[in-house]
N, C-alpha and C positions, 0 to 999 in steps of 0.2 A: 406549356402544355405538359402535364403528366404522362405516364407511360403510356401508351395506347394499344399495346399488345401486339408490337412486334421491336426488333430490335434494331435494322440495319435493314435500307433501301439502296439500290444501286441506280444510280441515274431515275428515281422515282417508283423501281421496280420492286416490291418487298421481297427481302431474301427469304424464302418459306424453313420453318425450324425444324422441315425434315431432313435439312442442308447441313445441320449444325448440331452438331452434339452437345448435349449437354453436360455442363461444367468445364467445357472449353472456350466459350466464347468470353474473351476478355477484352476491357476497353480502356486503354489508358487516356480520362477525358482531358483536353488545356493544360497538357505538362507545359511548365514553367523553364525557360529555355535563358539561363545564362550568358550575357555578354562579356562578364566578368564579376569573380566573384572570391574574395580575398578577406582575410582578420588584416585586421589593424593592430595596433602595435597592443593597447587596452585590449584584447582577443574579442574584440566584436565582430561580426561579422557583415562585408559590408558588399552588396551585389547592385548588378545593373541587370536588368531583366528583361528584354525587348516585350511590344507590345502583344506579339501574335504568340499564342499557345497551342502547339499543334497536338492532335491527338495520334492516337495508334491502336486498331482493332484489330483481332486478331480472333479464328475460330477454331475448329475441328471437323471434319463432318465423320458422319459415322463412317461404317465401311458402305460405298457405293458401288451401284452398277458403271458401267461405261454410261448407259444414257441418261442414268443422275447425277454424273458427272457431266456430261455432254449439257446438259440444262443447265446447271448452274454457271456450267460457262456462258452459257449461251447469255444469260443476265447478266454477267459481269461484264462482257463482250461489248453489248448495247447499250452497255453505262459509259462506254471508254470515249473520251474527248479527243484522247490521242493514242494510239493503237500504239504507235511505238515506244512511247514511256510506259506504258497502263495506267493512263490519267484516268481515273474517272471520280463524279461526284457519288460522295454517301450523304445521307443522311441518315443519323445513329442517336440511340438513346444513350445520352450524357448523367450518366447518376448523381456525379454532384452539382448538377442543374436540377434534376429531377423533368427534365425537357429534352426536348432533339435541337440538334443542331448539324447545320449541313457546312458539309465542307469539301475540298481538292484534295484526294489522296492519289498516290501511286501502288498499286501490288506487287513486290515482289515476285520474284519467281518462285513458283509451285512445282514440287516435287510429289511424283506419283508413283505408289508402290502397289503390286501387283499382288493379291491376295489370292486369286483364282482366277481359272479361264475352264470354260467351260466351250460347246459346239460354237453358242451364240451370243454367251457374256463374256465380259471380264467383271471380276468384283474387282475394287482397290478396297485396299486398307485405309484409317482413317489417313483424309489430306488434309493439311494446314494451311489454309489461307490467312494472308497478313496484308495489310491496307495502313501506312503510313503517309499523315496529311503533311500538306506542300507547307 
């Protein structure tokens, strides 16, 4: 399936691209994952590659409210298979497939910077969200 106009689903939930800034959103698809990987005496070079290529997403969001930040939690939240790892399933647009493909990621821990506070907001500055698959 070709692009279909969005980039990254959490447990089936589309992340909305007012979450994501643009020219932050970065996807490393089916990195190629090393067993062992050595030149020969001829300087060839000669590797063993296991079968599973895991990917690595990774965005920005613009500067948000507490409550659009509070939502996007709240989607990644209801994605999570295991709350205490931050298991959850994506499914992301793959560019050298030109297709989606779903997989088991974990999220890092997300750091939050305080841009303003106001009676009844807080802005943050943009936050980095990162999703590396199992």
């Amino acid at each position: 399936m070709a692009f279909a106009g969005w980039l990254v689903k959490a447990g089936g939930i589309e992340i909305p691209m007012k979450y994501i800034k643009y020219r932050t959103y970065i996807v490393a698809p089916n990195q190629r994952l090393d067993i062992a990987a050595e030149r020969v005496a001829t300087g060839v070079l000669e590797r063993t590659v296991v079968d599973h290529a895991p990917s690595k997403i990774e965005f920005t969001t613009p500067n948000l409210s507490n409550h659009a930040i509070a939502d996007l939690n709240a989607i990644l939240r209801a994605a999570f298979t295991n709350t205490r790892e931050r298991r959850l399933t994506l499914t992301y647009y793959a560019p050298d497939l030109d297709g989606y493909q779903t997989g088991e990621f974990y999220m890092p821990d997300t750091v939050y910077t305080i841009y303003s506070v106001n009676a009844n907001t807080i802005l943050y500055e943009p936050v980095r969200f990162a999703f590396i698959e199992y």
